[in-house]
N, CA, C and O atoms as CSV, one atom per row, in Angstrom:
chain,resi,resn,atom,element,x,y,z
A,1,UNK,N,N,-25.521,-207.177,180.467
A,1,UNK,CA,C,-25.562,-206.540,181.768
A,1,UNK,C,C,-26.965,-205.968,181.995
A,1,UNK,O,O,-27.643,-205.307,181.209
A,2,UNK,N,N,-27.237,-206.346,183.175
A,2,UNK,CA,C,-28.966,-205.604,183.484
A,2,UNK,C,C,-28.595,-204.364,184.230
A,2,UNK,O,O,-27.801,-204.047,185.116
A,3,UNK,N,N,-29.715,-203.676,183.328
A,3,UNK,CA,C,-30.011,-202.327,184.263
A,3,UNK,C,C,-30.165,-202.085,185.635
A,3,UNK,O,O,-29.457,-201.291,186.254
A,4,UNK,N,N,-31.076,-202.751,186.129
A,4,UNK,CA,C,-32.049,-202.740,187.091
A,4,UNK,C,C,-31.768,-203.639,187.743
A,4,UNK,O,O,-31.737,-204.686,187.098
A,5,UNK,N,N,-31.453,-203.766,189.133
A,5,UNK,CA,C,-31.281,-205.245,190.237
A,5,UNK,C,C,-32.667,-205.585,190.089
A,5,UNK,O,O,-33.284,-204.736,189.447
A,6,UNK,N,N,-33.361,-206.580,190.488
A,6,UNK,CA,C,-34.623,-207.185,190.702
A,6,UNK,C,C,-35.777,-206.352,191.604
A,6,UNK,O,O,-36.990,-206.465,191.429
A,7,UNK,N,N,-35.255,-205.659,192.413
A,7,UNK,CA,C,-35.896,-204.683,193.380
A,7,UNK,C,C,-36.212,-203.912,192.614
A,7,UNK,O,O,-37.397,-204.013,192.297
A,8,UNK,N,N,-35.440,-202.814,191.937
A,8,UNK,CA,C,-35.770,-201.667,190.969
A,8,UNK,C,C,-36.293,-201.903,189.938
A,8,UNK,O,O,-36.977,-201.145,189.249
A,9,UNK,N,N,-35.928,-203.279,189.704
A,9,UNK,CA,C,-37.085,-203.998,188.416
A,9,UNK,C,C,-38.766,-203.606,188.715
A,9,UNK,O,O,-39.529,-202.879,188.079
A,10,UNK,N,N,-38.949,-204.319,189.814
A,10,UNK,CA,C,-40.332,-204.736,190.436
A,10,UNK,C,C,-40.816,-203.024,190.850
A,10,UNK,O,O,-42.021,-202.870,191.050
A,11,UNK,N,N,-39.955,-201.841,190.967
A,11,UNK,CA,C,-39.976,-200.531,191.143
A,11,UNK,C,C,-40.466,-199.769,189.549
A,11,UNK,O,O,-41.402,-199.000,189.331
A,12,UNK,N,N,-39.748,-200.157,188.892
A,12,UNK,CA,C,-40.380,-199.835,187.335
A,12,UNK,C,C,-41.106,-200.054,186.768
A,12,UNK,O,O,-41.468,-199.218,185.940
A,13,UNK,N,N,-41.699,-201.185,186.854
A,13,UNK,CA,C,-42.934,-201.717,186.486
A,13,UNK,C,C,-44.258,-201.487,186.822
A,13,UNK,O,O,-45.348,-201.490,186.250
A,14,UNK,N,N,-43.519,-201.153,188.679
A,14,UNK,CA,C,-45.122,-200.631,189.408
A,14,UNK,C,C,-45.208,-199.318,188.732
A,14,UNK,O,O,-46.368,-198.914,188.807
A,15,UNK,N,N,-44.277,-198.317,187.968
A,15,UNK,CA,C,-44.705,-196.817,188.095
A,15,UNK,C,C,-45.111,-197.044,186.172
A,15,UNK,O,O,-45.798,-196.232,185.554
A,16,UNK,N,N,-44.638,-198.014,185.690
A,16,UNK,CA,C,-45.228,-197.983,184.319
A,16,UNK,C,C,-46.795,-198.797,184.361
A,16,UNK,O,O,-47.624,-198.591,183.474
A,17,UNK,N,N,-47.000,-199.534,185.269
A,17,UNK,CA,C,-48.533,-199.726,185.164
A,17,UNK,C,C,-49.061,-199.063,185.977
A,17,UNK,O,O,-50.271,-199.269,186.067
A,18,UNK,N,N,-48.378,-197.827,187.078
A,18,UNK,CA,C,-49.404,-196.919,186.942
A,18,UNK,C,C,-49.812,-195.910,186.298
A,18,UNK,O,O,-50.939,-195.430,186.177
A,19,UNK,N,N,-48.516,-195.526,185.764
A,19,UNK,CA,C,-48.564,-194.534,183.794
A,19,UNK,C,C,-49.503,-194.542,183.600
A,19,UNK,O,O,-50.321,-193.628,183.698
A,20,UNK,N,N,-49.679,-195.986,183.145
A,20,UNK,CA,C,-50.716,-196.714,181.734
A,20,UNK,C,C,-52.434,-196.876,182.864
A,20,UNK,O,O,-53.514,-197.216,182.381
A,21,UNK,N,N,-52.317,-196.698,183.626
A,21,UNK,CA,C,-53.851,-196.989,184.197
A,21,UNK,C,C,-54.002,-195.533,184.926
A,21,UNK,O,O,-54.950,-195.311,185.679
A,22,UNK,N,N,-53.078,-194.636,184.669
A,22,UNK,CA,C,-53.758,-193.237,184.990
A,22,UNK,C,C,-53.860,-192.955,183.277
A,22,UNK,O,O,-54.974,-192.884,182.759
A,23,UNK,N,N,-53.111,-192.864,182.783
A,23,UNK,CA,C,-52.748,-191.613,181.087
A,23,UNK,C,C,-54.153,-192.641,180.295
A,23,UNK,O,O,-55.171,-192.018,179.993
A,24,UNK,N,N,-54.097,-194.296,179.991
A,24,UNK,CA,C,-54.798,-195.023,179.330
A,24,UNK,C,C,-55.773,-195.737,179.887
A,24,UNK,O,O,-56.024,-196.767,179.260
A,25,UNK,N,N,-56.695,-195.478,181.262
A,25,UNK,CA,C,-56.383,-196.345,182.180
A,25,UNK,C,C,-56.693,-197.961,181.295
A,25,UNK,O,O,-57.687,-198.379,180.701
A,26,UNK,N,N,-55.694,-198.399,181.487
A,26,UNK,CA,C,-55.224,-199.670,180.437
A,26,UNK,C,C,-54.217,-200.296,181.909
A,26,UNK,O,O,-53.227,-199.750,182.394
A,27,UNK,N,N,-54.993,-201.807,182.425
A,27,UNK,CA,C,-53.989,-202.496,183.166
A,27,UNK,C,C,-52.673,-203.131,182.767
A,27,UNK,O,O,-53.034,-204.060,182.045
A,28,UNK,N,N,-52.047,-203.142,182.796
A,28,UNK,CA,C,-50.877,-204.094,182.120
A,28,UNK,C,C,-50.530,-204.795,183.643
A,28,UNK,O,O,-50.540,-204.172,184.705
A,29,UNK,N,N,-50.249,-206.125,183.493
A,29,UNK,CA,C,-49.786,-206.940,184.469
A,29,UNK,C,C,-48.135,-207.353,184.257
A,29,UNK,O,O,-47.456,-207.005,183.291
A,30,UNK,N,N,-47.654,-208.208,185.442
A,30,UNK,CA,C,-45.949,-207.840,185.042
A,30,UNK,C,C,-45.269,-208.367,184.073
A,30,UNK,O,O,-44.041,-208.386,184.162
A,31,UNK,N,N,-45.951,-208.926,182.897
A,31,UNK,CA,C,-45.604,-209.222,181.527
A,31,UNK,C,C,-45.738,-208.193,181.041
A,31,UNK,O,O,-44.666,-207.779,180.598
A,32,UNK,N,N,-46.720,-207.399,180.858
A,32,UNK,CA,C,-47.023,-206.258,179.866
A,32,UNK,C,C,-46.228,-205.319,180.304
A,32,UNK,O,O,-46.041,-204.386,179.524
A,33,UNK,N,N,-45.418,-205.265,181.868
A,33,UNK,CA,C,-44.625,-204.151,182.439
A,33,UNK,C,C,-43.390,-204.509,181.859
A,33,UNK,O,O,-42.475,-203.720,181.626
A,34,UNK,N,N,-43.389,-205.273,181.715
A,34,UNK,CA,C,-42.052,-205.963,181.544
A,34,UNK,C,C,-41.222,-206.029,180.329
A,34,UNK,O,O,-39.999,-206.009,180.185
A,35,UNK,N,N,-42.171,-206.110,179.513
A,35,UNK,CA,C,-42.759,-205.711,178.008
A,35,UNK,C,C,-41.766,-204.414,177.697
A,35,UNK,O,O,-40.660,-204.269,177.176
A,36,UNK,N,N,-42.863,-203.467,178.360
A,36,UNK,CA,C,-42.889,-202.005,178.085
A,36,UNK,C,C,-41.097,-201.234,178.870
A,36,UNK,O,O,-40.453,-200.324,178.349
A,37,UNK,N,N,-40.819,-201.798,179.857
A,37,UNK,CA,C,-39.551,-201.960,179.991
A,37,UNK,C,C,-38.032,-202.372,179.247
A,37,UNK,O,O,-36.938,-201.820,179.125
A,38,UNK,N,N,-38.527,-203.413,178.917
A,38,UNK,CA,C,-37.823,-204.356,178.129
A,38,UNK,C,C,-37.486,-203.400,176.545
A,38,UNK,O,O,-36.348,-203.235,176.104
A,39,UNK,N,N,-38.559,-202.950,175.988
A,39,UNK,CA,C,-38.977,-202.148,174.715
A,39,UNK,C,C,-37.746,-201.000,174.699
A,39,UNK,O,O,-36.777,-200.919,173.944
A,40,UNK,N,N,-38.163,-200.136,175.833
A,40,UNK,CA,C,-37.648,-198.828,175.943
A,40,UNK,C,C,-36.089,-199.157,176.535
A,40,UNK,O,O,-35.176,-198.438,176.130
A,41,UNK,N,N,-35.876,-199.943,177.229
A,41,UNK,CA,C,-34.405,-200.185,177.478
A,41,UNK,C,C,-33.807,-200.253,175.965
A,41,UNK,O,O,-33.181,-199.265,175.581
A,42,UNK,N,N,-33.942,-201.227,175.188
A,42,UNK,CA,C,-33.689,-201.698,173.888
A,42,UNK,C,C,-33.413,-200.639,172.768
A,42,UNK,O,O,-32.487,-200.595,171.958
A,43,UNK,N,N,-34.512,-199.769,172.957
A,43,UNK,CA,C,-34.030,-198.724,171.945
A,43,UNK,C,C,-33.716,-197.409,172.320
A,43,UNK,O,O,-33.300,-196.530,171.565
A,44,UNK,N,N,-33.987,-197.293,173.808
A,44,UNK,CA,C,-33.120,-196.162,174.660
A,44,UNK,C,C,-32.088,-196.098,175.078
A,44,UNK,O,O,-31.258,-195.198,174.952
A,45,UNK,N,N,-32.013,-197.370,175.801
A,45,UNK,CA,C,-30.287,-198.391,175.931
A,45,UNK,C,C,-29.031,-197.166,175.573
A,45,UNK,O,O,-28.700,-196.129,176.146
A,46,UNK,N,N,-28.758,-197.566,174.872
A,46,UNK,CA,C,-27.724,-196.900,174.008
A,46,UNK,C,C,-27.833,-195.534,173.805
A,46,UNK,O,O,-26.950,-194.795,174.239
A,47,UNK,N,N,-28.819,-195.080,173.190
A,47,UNK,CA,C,-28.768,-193.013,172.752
A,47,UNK,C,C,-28.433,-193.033,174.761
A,47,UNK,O,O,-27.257,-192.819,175.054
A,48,UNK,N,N,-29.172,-193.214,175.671
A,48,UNK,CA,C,-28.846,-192.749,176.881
A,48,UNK,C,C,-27.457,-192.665,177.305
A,48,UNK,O,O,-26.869,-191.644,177.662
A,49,UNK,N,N,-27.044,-193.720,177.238
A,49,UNK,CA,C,-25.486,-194.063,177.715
A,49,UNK,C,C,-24.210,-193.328,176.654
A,49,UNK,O,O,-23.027,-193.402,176.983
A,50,UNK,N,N,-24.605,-192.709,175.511
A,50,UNK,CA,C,-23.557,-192.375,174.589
A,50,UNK,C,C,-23.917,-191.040,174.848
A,50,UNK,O,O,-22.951,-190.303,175.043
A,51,UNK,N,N,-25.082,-190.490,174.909
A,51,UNK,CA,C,-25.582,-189.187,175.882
A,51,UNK,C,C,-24.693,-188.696,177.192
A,51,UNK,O,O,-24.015,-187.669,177.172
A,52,UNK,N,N,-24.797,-189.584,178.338
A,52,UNK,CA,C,-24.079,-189.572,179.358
A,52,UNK,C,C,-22.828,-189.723,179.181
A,52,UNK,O,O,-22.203,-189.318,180.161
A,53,UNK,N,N,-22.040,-190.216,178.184
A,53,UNK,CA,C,-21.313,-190.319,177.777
A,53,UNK,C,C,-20.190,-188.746,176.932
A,53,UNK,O,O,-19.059,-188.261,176.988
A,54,UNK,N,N,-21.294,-188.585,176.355
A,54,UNK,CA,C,-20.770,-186.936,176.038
A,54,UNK,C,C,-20.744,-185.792,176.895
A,54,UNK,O,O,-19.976,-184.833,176.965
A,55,UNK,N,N,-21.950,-186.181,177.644
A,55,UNK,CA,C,-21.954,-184.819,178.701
A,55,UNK,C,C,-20.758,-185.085,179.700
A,55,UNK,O,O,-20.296,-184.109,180.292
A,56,UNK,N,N,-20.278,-186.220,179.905
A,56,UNK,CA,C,-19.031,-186.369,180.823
A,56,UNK,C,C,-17.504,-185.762,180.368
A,56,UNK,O,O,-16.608,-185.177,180.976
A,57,UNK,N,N,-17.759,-186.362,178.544
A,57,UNK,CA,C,-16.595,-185.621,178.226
A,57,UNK,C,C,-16.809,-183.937,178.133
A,57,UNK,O,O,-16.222,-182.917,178.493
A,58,UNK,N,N,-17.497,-184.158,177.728
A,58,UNK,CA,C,-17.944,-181.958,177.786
A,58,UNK,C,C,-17.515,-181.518,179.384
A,58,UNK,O,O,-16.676,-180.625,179.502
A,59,UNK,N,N,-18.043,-182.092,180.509
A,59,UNK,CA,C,-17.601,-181.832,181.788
A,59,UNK,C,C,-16.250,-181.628,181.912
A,59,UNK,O,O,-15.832,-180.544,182.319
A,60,UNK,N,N,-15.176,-182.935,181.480
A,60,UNK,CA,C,-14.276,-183.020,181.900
A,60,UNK,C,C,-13.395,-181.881,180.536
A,60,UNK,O,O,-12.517,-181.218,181.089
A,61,UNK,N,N,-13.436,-181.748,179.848
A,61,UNK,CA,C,-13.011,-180.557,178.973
A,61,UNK,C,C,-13.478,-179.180,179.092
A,61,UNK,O,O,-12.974,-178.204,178.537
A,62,UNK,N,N,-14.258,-179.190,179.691
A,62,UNK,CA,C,-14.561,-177.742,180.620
A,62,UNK,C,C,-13.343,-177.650,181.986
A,62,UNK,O,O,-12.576,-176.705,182.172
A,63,UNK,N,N,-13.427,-178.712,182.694
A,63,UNK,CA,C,-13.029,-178.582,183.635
A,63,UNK,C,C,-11.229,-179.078,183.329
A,63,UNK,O,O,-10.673,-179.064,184.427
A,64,UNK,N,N,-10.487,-179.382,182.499
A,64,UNK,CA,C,-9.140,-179.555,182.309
A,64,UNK,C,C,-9.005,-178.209,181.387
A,64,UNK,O,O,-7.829,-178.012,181.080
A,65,UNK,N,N,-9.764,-177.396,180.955
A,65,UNK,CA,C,-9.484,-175.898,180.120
A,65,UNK,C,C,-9.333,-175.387,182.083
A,65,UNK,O,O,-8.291,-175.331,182.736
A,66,UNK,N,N,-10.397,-175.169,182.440
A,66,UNK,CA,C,-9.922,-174.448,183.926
A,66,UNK,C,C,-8.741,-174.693,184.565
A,66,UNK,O,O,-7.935,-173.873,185.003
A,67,UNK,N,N,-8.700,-175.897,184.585
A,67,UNK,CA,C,-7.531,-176.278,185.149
A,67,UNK,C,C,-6.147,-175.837,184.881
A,67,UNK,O,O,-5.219,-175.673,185.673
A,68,UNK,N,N,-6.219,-175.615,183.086
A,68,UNK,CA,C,-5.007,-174.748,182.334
A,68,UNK,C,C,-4.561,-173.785,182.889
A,68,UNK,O,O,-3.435,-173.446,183.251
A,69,UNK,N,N,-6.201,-173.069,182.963
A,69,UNK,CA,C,-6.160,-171.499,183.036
A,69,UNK,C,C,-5.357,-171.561,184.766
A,69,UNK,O,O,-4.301,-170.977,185.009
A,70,UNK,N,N,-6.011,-172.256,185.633
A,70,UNK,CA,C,-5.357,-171.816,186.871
A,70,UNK,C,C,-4.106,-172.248,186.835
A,70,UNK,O,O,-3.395,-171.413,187.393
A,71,UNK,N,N,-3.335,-173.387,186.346
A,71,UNK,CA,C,-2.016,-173.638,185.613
A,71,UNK,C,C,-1.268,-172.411,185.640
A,71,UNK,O,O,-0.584,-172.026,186.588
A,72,UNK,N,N,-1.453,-171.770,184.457
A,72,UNK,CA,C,-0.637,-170.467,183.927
A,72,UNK,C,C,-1.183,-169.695,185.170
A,72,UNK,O,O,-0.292,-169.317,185.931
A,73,UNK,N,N,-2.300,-169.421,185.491
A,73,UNK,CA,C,-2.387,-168.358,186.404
A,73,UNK,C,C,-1.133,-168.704,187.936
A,73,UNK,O,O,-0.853,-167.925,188.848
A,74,UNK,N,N,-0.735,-169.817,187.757
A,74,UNK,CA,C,0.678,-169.559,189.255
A,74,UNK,C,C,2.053,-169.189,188.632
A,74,UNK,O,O,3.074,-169.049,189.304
A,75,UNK,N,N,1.999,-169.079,187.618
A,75,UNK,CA,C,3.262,-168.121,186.933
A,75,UNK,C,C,4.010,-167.171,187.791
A,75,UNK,O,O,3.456,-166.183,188.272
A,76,UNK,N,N,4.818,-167.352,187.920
A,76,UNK,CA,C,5.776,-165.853,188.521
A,76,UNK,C,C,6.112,-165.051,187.519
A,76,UNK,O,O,6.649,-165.507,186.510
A,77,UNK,N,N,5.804,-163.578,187.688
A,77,UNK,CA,C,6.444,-162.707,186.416
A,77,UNK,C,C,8.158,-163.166,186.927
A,77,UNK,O,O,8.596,-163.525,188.021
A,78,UNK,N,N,8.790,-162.970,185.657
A,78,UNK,CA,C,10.291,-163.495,185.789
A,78,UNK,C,C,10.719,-162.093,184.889
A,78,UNK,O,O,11.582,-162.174,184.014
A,79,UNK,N,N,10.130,-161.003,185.151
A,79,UNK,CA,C,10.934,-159.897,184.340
A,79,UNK,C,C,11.565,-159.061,185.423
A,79,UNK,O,O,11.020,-158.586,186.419
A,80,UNK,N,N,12.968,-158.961,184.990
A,80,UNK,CA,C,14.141,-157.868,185.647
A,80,UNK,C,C,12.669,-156.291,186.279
A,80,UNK,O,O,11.800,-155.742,185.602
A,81,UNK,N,N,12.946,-156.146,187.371
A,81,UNK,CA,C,12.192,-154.451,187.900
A,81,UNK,C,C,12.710,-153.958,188.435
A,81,UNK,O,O,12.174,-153.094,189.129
A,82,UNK,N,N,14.004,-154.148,188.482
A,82,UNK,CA,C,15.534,-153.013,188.616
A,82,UNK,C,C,15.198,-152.005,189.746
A,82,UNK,O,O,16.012,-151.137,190.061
């Protein structure tokens, strides 16, 4: 599965060869962008998505503990007050 449609491709590449020709000024053309794309998907790939991945479950276990709490909080007291 690709990251990037072809548009956002040709979008990433322009801002990594301008990275590299402001920080190095070093041209890279759309092999060398492509490259440098290709690289960091590969070994970012994954830690990112298992990342996003945790922070969703952390979200949603924050937010099903609240959910408890307002749960019990519609309780009716059910004690006799004579």
């Amino acid at each position: 599965m690709e990251l990037f449609d072809e548009k956002e491709k040709r979008q990433v590449c322009d801002e990594i060869a301008h990275f590299f020709k402001e920080e190095y000024d070093l041209e890279l053309g759309i092999i060398g962008t492509g490259s440098v794309l290709d690289f960091f998907q590969e070994i970012l790939g994954d830690r990112v998505y298992n990342r996003a991945l945790d922070d969703a479950r952390a979200f949603y276990a924050k937010y099903a503990d609240n959910m408890e709490t307002d749960f019990y909080a519609l309780y009716r007291d059910t004690r006799f007050s004579g």
